[in-house]
C-alpha positions in Angstrom: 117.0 175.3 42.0 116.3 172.1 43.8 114.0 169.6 42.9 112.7 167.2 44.6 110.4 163.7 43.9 107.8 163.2 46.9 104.9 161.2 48.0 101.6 163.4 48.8 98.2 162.4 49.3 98.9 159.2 47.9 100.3 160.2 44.5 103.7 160.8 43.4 104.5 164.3 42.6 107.6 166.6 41.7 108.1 169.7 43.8 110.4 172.7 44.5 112.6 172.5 47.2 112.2 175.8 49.7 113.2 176.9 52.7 116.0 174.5 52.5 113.4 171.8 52.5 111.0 172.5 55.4 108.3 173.7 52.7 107.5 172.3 49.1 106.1 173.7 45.9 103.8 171.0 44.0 104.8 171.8 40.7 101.6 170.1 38.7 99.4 172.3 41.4 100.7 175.4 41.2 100.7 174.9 37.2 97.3 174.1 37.4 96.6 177.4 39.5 99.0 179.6 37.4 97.2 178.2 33.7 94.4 176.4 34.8 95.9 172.9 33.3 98.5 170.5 34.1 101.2 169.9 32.4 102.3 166.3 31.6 106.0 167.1 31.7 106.3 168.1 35.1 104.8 164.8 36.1 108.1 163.2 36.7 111.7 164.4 37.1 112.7 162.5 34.1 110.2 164.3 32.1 111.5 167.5 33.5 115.3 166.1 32.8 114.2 164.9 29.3 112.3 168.9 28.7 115.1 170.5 28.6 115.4 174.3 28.4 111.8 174.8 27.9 110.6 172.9 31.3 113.3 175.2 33.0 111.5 178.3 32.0 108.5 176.9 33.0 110.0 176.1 36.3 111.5 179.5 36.5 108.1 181.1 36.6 106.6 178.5 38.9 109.1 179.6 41.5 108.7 183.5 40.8 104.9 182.8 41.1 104.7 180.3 44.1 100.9 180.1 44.8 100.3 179.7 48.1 97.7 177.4 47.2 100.2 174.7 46.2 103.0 175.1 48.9 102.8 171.9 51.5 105.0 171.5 54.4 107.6 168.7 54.2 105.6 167.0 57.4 103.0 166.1 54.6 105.0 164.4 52.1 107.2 161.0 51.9 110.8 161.9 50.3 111.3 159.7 47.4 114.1 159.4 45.8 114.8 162.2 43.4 114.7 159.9 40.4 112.5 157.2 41.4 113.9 155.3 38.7 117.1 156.2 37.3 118.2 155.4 33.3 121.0 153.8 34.1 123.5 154.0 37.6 126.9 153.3 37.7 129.2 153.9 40.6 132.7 155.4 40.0 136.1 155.0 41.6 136.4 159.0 41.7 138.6 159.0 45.0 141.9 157.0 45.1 142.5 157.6 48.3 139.5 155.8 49.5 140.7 152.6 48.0 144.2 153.6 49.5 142.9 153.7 52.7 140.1 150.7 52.1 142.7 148.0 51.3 144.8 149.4 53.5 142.9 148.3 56.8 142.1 145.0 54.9 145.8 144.3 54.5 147.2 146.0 57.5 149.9 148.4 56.7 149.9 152.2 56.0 148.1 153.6 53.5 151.2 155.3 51.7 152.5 151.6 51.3 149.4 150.7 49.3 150.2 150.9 45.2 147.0 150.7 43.4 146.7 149.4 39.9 147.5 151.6 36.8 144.7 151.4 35.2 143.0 153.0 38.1 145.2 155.9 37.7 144.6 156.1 34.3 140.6 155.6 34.0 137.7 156.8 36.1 136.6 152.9 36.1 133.2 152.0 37.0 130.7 149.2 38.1 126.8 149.0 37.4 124.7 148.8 40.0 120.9 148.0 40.8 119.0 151.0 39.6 115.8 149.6 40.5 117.1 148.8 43.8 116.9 152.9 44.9 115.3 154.7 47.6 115.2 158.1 49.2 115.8 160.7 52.4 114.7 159.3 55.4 113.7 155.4 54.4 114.6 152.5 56.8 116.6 150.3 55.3 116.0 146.6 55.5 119.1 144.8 56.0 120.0 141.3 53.9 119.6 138.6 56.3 122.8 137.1 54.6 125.2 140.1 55.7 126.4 141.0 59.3 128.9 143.7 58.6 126.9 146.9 57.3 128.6 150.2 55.6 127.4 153.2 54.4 129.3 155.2 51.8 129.6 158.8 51.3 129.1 160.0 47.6 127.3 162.3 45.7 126.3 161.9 42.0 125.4 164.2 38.6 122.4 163.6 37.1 122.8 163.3 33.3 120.3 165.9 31.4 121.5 165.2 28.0 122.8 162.0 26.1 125.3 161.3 23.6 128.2 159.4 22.2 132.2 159.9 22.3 131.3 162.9 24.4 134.6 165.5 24.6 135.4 166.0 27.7 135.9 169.4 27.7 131.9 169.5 26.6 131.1 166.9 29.1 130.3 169.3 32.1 127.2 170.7 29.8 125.4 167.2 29.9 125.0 167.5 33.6 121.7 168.6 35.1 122.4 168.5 38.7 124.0 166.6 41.7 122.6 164.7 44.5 123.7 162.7 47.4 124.4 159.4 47.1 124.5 156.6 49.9 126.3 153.2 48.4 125.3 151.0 51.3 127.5 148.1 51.0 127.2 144.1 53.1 130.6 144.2 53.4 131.3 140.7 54.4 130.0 139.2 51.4 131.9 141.8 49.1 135.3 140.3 50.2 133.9 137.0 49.6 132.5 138.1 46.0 135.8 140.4 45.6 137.8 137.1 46.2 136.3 135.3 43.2 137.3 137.9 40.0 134.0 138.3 39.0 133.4 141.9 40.8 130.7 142.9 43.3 127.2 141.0 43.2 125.2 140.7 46.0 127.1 143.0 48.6 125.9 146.3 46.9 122.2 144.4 44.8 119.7 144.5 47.6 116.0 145.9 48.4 116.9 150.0 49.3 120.5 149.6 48.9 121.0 152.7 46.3 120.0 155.9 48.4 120.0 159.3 46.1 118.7 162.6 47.9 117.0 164.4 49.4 116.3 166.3 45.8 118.8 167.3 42.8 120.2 170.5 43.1 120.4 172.3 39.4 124.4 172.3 38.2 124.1 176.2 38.1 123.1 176.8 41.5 126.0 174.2 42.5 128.0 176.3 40.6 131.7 174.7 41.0 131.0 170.6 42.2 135.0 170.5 43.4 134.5 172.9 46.2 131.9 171.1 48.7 132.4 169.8 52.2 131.4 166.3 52.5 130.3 164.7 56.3 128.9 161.6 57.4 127.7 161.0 60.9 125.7 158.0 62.6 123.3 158.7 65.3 124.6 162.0 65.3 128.3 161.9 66.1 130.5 163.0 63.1 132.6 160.0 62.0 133.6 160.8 58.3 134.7 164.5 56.8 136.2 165.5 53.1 136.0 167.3 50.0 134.7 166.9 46.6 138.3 168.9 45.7 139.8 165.4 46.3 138.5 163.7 43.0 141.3 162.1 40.7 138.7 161.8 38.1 135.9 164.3 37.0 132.3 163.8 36.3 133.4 165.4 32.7 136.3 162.8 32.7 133.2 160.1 33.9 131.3 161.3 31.2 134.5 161.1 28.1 135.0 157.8 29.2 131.8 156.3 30.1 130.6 157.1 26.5 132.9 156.0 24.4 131.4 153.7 21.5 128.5 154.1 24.2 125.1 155.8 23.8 124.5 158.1 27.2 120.7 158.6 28.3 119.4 161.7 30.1 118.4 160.6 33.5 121.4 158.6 33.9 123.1 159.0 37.7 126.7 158.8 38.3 128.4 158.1 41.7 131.2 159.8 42.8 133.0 156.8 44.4 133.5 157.3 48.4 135.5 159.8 49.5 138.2 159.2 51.4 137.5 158.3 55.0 133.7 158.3 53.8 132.9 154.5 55.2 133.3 152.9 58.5 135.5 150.4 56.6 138.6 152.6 56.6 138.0 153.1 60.5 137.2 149.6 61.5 133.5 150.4 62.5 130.5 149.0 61.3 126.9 149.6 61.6 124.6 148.4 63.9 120.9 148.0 63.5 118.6 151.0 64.6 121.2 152.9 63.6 120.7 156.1 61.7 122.8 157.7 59.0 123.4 161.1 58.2 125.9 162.0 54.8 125.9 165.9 54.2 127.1 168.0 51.1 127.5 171.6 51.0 124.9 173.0 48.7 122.8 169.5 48.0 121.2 169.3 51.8 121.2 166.4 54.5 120.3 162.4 53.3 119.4 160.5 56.0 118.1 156.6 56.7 118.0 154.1 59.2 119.0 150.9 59.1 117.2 148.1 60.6 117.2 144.2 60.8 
């Protein structure tokens, strides 16, 4: 099942995702059709996170029943992100290799000569970024005046559907409702001036639009297995990053174990994948321009895509 959070006749709504996105089902509507009354937790997709297995049946027979009635085309909506407004984000280093190749080109010498730290190894470490700061599919994105050199980042992310604490990991895979792609658009000159102080990333990844999740959340059962997808990126159309999820050193389950230790987890918390390797123009040397327009594909989770502009 995928889900999706969209702008329509002026409202925010929740819908099904069909036809691989070229139609959507209004889920308050067609409740509305199906009952005759709406139901308050399909309103948002944290509500329908937060409703657990009883939502899911009622979104089972939504999509058996698909009234006509309350199917729109996708030309009629905005794309919002997914989850307007996430619990909580944090961004994972889940790919070494990215980092391998990253500091790499900043340092100028091969890749297999780079010897990351440890602790890296060891933990699936992890930053938090602006979760207020999100948008979705197919929004421009504004640029900070203070930053010349602009990256994308190819990711995807699990959305958390249950909490806890000193989660297992071999129960951690349960907790997750679905996945979603993840854009971690990054000013990359000031984050090797910020880098350069010790006191991590600031305002390189914490500006307006930066955090782009979409198109919609695909459910963790119709992913099936998250370590098998094909991950692309290409700007203005020309492929210029490929990889595969199967590349992870550390799991969303082994995300989860470590993230909540002595730590209270929320449902409707997102967690990035890191970049996968060769997944941002800085481990190739090229940089966006303005006007130009990003495309990061996952097998399974559909096509994000945004513009950037000055």
């Amino acid at each position: 099942m995928k889900l999706a959070t969209v702008a329509h006749e002026g409202a925010e709504r929740t819908a099904l995702v069909l036809d691989r996105g070229e139609r959507l089902l209004l889920l308050d509507r067609a409740h509305r059709l199906a009952t005759g009354r709406s139901d308050p937790a399909l309103a948002t997709m944290q509500l329908i996170i937060e409703g657990g297995d009883p939502v899911r049946r009622t979104l089972d027979r939504l999509a058996e029943q698909a009234p006509a009635e309350a199917v729109v085309p996708a030309s009629a909506v905005r794309w919002l992100a997914p989850l307007p407004r996430p619990v909580q984000l944090r961004d994972f280093g889940g790919f070494l290799d990215h980092f391998r190749n990253a500091r790499a080109r900043i340092q100028g010498v091969p890749a297999e000569e780079v010897e990351l730290p440890a602790v890296m190894l060891e933990r699936p470490l992890y930053y938090f970024t602006n979760r207020l700061a999100v948008t979705g599919h197919d929004s421009d994105i504004g640029w900070p005046a203070y930053s010349s050199v602009r990256d994308y980042e190819l990711e995807f992310a699990c959305v958390l559907g249950r909490g806890g604490t000193d989660i297992p990991t071999a129960d951690a895979a349960a907790h997750i409702f679905g996945y979603t792609i993840f854009n971690d658009f990054s000013a990359r000159d000031t984050q090797l001036e910020e880098i350069a102080t010790g006191l991590g990333l600031s305002k390189c990844k914490d500006f307006t639009d930066a955090n782009v999740l979409g198109p919609w959340i695909t459910t963790a059962d119709e992913v099936g297995d998250p370590y098998r997808l094909t991950m692309t990126a290409r700007v203005n159309g020309e492929e210029v990053s490929r990889g595969t999820t199967a590349d992870m050193h550390h799991s969303f389950a082994d995300m989860i174990a470590f993230a909540s230790r002595s730590t209270r987890l929320e449902a409707g918390e997102v967690f990035g994948s890191g970049t996968v390797p060769t997944g941002c123009g800085l481990e190739h040397g090229r940089f966006l321009e303005p006007g130009d327009t990003v495309e990061l594909e996952v097998s399974g989770l559909g096509v994000l895509r945004n513009r950037v502009v000055s």
